[in-house]
C-alpha positions, 0 to 999 in steps of 0.5 A: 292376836286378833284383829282388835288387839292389831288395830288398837295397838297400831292407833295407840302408837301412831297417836304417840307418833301423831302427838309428837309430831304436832308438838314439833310442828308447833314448836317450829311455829312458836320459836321467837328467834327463828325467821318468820320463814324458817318457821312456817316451814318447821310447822308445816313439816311437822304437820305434814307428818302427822298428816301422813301417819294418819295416812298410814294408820288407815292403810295399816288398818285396811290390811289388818281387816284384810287379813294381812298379817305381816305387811313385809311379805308385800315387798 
């Protein structure tokens, strides 16, 4: 596979993570029988992971420009 295809394929499913993600994020801030509290604190963890799989999408992406083919061998 080439880098393109590498890239594409790590966008597309880190976009499915990322979309779920925000929709639990959402999901926790429009709960109607759920404390104000506890559901600010579901939207921000939700959004909080999407945030940070976008973080790992760049970091992924960076290792496939690289060269990098396999990440696991790093640890």
């Amino acid at each position: 596979m080439d880098h393109g295809k590498k890239i594409a394929a790590t966008v597309l499913i880190g976009a499915v993570v990322i979309l779920y993600f925000v929709l639990y994020g959402s999901l926790g801030f429009s709960l109607p029988d759920v404390p104000p509290v506890l559901r600010i604190f579901l939207g921000i963890v939700g959004l909080g992971m999407a945030g940070g799989m976008i973080k790992v999408i760049i970091d992924r992406i960076r290792e496939i420009r690289k060269g990098e083919d396999d990440d696991l061998s790093n640890y």
